[in-house]
C-alpha positions in Angstrom: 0.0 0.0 0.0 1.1 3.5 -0.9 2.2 5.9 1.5 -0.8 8.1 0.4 -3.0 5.1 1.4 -1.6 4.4 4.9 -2.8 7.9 6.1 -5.7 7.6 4.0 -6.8 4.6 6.5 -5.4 6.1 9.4 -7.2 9.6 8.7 -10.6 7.3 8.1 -9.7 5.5 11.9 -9.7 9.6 13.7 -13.3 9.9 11.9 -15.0 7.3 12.7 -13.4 7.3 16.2 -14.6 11.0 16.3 -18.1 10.4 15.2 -18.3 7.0 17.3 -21.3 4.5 16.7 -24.5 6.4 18.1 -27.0 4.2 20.0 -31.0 3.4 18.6 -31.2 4.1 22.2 -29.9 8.1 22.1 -32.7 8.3 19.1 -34.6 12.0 19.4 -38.2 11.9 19.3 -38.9 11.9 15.2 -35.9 10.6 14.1 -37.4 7.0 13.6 -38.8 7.4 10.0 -41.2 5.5 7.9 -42.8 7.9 6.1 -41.3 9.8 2.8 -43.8 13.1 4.3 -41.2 12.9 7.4 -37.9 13.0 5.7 -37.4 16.7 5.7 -37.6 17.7 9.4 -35.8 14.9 10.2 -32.8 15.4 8.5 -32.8 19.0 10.0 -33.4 18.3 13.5 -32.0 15.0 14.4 -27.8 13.8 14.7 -29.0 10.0 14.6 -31.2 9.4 12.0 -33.0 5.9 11.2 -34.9 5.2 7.5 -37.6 2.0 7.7 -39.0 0.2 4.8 -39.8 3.8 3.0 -41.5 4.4 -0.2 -40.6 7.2 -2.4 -43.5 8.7 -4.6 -42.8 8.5 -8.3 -40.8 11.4 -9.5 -39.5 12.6 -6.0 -36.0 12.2 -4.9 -34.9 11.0 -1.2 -33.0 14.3 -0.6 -30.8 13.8 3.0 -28.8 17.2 3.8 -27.9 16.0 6.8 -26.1 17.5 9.9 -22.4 18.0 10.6 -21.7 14.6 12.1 -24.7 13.1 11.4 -25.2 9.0 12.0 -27.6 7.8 9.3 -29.2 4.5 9.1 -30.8 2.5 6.3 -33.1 -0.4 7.4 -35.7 -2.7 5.4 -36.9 -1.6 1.7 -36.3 1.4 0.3 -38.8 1.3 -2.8 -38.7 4.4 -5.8 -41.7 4.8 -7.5 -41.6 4.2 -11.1 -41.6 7.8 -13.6 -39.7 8.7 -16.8 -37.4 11.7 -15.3 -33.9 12.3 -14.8 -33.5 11.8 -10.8 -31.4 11.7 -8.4 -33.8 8.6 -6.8 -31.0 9.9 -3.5 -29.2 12.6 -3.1 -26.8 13.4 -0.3 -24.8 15.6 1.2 -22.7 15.1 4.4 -19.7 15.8 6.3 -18.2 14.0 8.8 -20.9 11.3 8.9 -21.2 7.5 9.2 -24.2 6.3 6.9 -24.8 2.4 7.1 -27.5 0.0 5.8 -28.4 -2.5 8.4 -28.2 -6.3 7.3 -30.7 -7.2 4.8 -31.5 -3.4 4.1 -32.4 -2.7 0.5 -32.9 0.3 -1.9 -35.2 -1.0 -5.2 -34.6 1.3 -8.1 -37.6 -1.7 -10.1 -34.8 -0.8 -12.8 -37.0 -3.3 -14.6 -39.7 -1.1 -15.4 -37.4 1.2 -17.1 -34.7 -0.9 -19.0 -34.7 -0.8 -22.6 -31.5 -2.2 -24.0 -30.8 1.7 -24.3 -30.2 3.2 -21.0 -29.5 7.0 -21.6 -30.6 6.8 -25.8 -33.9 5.7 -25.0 -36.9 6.1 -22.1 -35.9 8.6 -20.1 -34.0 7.1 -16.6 -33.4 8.3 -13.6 -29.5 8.1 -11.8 -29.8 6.5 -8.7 -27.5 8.0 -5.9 -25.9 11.3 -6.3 -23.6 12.5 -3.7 -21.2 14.8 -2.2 -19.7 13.7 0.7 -16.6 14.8 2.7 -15.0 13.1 6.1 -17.3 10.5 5.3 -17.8 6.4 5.5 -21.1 4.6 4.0 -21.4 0.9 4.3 -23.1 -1.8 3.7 -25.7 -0.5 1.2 -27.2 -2.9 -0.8 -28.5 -1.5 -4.6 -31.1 -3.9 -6.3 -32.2 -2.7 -10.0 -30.7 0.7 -10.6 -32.5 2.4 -13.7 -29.1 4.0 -14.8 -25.9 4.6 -12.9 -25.8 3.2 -9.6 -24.1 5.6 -7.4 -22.3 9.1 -8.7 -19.8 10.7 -5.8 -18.8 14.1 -7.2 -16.6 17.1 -5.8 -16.2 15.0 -2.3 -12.4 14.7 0.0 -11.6 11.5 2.4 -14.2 9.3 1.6 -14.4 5.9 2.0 -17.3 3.4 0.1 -17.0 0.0 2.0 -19.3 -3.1 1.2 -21.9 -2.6 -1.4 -23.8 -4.5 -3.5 -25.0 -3.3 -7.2 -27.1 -5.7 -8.3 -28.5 -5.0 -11.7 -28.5 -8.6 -13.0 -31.9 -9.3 -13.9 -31.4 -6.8 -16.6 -28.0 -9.4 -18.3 -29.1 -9.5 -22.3 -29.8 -13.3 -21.7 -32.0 -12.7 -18.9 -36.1 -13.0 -20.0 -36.2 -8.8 -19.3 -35.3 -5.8 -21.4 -31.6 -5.5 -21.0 -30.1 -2.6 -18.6 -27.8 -0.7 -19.9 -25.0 2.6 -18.5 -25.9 0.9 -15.2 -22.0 2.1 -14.0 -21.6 0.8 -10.5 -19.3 3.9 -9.2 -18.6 6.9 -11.2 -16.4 9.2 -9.6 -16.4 12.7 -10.7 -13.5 15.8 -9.1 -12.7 14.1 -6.2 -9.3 13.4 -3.8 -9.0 11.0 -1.2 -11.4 8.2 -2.1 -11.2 4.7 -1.2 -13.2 2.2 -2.6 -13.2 -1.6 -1.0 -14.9 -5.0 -0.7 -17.6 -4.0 -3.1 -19.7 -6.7 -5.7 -21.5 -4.9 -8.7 -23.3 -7.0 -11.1 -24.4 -4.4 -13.8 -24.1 -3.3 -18.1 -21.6 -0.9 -18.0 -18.2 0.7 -16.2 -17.7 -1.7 -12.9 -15.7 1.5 -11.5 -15.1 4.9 -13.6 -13.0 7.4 -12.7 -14.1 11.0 -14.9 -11.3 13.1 -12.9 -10.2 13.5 -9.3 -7.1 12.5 -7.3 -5.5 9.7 -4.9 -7.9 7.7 -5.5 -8.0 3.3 -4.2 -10.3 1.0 -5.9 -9.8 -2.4 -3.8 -11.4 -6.0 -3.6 -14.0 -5.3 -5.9 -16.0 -8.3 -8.1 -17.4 -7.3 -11.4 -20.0 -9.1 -13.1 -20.9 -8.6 -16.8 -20.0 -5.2 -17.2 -17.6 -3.1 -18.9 -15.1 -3.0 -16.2 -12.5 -1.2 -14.1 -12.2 2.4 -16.0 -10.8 5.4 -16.2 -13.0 7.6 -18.4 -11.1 11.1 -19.1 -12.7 14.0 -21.3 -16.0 14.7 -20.7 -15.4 18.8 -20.4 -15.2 20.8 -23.6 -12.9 23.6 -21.2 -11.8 22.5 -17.9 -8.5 20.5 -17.7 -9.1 20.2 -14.1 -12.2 18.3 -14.8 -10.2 16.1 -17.5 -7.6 15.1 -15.1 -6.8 11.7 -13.3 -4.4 11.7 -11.3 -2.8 8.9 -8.9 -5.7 6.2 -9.2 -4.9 2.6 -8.2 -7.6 -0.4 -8.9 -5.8 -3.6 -7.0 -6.7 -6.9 -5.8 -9.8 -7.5 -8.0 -12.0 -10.0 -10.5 -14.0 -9.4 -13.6 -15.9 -12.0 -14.7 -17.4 -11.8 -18.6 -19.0 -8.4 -19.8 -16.8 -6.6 -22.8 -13.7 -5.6 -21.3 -11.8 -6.4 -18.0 -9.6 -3.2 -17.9 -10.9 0.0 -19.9 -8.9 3.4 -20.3 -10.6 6.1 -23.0 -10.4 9.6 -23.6 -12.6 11.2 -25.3 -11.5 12.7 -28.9 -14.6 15.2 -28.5 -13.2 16.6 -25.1 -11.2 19.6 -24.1 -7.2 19.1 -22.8 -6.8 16.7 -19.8 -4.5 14.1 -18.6 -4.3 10.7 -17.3 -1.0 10.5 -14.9 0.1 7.7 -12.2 -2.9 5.3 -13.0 -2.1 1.6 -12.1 -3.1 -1.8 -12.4 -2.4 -4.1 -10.1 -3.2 -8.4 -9.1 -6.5 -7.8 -11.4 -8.0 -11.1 -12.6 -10.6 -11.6 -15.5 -12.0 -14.2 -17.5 -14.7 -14.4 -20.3 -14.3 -10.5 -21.7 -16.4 -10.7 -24.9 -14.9 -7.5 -26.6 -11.3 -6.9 -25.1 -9.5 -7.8 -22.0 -7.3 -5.0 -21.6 -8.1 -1.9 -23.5 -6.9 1.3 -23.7 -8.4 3.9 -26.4 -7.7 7.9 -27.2 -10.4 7.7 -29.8 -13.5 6.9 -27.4 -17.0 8.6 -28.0 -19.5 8.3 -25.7 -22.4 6.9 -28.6 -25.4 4.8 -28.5 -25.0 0.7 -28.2 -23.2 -0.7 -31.3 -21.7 2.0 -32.5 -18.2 2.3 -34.2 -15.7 4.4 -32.7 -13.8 7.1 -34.8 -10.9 5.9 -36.8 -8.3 8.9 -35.5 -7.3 9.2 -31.9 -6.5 12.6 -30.2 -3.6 13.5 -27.8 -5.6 15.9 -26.4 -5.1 13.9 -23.0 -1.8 12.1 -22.6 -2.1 8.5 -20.9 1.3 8.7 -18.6 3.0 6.6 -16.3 0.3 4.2 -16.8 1.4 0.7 -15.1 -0.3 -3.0 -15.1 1.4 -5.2 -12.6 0.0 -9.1 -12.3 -3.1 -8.8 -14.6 -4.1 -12.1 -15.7 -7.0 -13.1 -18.1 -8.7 -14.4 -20.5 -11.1 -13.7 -22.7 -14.0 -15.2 -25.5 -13.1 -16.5 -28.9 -14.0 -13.7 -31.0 -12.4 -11.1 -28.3 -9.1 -9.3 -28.4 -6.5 -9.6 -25.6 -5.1 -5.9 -25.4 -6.0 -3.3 -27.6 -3.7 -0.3 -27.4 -4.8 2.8 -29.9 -3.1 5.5 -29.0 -2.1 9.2 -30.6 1.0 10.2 -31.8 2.5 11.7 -28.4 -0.8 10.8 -26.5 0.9 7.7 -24.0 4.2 7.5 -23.0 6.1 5.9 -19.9 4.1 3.1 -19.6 4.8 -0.5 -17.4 3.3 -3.8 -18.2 4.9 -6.3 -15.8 3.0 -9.8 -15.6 0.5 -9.1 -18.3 -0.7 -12.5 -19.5 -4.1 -12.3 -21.3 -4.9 -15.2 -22.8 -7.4 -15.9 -26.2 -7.4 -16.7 -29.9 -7.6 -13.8 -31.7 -3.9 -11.4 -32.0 -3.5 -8.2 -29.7 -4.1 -4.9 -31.7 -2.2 -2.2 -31.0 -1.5 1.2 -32.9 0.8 3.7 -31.8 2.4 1.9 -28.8 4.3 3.2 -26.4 8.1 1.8 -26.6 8.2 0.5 -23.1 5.0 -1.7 -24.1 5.8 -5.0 -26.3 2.1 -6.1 -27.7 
């Protein structure tokens, strides 16, 4: 573990000792809540807050603006209405909070009633968490059917995500429903200090995606179907700050099936940005259908089945990019590693233990030196 990552754990043990683990027992009087009508107050008066077996009207969003140092927690079935909008189903905003779902707590996006094979080309879908969270750990939380993107965590500091479940696999193309699709488990978005651990996400899209933000740890994740552990640079026409990835480590990992195991794209229609200090490390995969390891500076975010563009951009350099111990394999028709990079766009790369198994050849345009393919 990095020396960034040490005090990254040892600032997360002073704020959770600092908050402590409030009792049900110290509960104020309406902080118990069953009822979406009770929300509001509740968030604005009480320090301990408890959610049971809500429902949230069609069309509303669970808004929790909740109090410096706020405990929150999530018990029994939280169920969203079913509407064609954009959401958030949950928004949140917190500092200095623990937020936990209790065992067998569930939040019930009926992503069902919205997939189309589509996601954000078709029916109109709603995201499912949005947040922005600082000095802050959230456990535990268990996502069943997300309509679109599972959880989005933008402009946050020292966060750590620790045990969730994204379970979107009733909407798998083989499955007797419509198929789900840009149901991303984690997107993270301007953010430093994040750490991201012992998570499962069964979904149609990203696993993980990191837009822009900095020193961040994706660990002990399993990926199921999706399009796997990302890094997703580009999507500002102006900012470079909101291009940029910087110091971002995914280790100790599995992707099972889905098109890729390992994805890294900029986008040819974004402004200037840069991917720096990215790595790769003890990531397992098997059964990719499109590519196990690819990496792509002519990515467009377009509708299902599209081709990408045929000239990649520079306009963010891929640098000091490492894979250590990455081990795969993927379908028959599938390509190992697929490198397409710019002239000048990736340089100072490390591939140490690459093995990716399958029958078709590795593609690569444009390779940087230090990378045989």
């Amino acid at each position: 573990m990095s020396a960034w990552a040490v005090k990254f754990v040892a600032l997360f043990l002073l704020v959770q000792g600092a908050i402590g683990r409030a009792s049900v027992g110290k509960l104020q009087e309406g902080c118990e809540i069953t009822e979406f009508s009770e929300v509001q107050v509740a968030v604005e008066i009480c320090d301990v807050l408890i959610l049971e077996n809500i429902f949230v009207p069609a069309g509303k969003t669970l808004n929790l603006n909740l109090r410096d140092q706020a405990t929150l927690y999530f018990r029994g079935t939280i169920t969203f209405g079913y509407a064609e909008w954009e959401g958030p189903l949950v928004a949140i905003n917190a500092s200095n909070a623990v937020i936990e779902g209790e065992d067998g707590a569930v939040f019930n996006g009926q992503g069902e009633l919205y997939w189309d094979g589509l996601g954000e080309w078709g029916s109109l879908k709603p995201k499912f968490f949005i947040m922005q969270l600082h000095n802050t750990v959230m456990s535990n939380m268990y996502i069943l059917n997300s309509p679109q993107h599972n959880v989005i965590l933008a402009d946050s500091t020292n966060v750590k995500l620790v045990g969730w479940v994204a379970d979107a696999s009733a909407g798998a193309e083989n499955t007797d429903v419509q198929a789900g699709h840009n149901t991303d488990g984690f997107v993270i978005i301007n953010s430093t200090n994040i750490l991201l651990q012992n998570s499962v996400i069964y979904n149609q899209d990203d696993c993980v995606v990191v837009y822009s933000g900095s020193n961040i740890l994706v660990e002990d994740f399993i990926c199921y179907g999706g399009h796997g552990l990302s890094i997703s640079a580009g999507h500002d026409d102006e900012n470079v700050e909101l291009n940029t990835v910087y110091n971002v480590t995914f280790s100790d990992s599995v992707v099972t099936e889905g098109k890729n195991a390992i994805h890294v794209k900029t986008h040819v229609d974004g402004g200037d940005g840069r991917i720096e200090k990215v790595v790769y490390r003890n990531i397992q995969f098997q059964g990719a259908s499109e590519y196990g390891i690819n990496i792509q500076e002519n990515y467009r975010n377009l509708p299902p089945n599209s081709t990408m563009p045929d000239q990649a951009r520079n306009n963010i350099p891929i640098t000091e990019l490492q894979l250590i111990n990455v081990v795969g394999s993927v379908d028959s028709s599938a390509v190992p590693i697929y490198i397409f990079c710019a002239e000048g766009g990736c340089f100072e790369w490390e591939f140490t233990e690459v093995v990716v198994t399958g029958t078709e050849a590795n593609m690569c345009i444009y390779e940087p030196t230090e990378v045989i393919c």
